[in-house]
C-alpha positions in Angstrom: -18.8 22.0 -29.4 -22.3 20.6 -28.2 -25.3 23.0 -28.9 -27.8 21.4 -27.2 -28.5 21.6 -23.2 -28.6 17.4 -22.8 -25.5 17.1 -24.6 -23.3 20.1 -23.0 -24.6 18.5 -19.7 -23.4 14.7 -21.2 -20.3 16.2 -21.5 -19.7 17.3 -18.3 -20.9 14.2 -16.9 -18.7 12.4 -19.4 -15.6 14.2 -18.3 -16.6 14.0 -14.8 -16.9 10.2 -14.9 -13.5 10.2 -17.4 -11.6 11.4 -14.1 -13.3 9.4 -11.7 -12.1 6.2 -13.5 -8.9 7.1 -14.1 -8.8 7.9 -10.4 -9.6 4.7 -9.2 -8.2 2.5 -12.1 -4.5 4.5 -11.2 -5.0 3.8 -7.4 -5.8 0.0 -8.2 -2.8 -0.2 -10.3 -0.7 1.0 -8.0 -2.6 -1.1 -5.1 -1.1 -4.0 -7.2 1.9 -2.9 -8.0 2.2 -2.1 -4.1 1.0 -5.8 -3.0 3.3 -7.2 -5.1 6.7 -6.0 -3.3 5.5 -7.5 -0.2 7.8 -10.1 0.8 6.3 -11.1 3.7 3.4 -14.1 3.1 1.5 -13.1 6.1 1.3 -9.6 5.0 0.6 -10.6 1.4 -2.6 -12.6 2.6 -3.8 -9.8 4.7 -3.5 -7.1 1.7 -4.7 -9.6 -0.6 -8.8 -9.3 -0.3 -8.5 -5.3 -0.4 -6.6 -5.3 -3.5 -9.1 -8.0 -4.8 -12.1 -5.7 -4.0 -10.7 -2.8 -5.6 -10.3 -5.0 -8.6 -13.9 -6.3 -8.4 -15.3 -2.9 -8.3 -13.5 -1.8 -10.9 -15.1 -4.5 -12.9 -18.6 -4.4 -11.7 -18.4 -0.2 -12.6 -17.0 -1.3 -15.9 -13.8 0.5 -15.8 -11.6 -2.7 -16.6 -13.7 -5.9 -18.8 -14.4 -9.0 -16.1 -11.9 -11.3 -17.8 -9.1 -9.3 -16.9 -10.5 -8.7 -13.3 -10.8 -12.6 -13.4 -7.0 -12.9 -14.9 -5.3 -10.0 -12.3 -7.4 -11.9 -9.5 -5.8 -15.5 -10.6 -2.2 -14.1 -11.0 -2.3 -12.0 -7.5 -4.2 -15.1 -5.6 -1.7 -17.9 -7.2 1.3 -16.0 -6.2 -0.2 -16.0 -2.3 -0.6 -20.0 -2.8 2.9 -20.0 -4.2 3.7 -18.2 -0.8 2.1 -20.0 1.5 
């Protein structure tokens, strides 16, 4: 265990940032997983830009690396041109 002040305190922070990320990186994933059972085009365009920005954030907070932002992005948005 940490001795030091700064690093006790890095270590909560650590933890607390460990959960946030899995929080959001779980909700995303299922957000996908969700979009894709639509059926419906219509409704697949409309949930389409949500799930996209949950995916972008996730990215920009460095959660998930930008190429496989870029490559969920590409699979979710050709299967809405398939679609339409």
């Amino acid at each position: 265990m940490a001795n030091h002040k700064a690093t006790k305190k890095d270590t909560r922070q650590a933890t607390k940032r460990r959960d946030r990320n899995r929080y959001y990186g779980k909700t995303t994933r299922n957000a996908i997983r969700d979009l894709k059972e639509i059926k419906d085009e219509k409704a697949y365009g409309e949930s389409l830009p949500e799930v996209i920005s949950m995916i972008d954030k996730l990215a920009k907070k460095g959660v998930i690396h930008k190429n496989k932002a870029g490559n969920l992005k590409s699979k979710l948005s050709k299967k809405a041109a398939v679609k339409a």
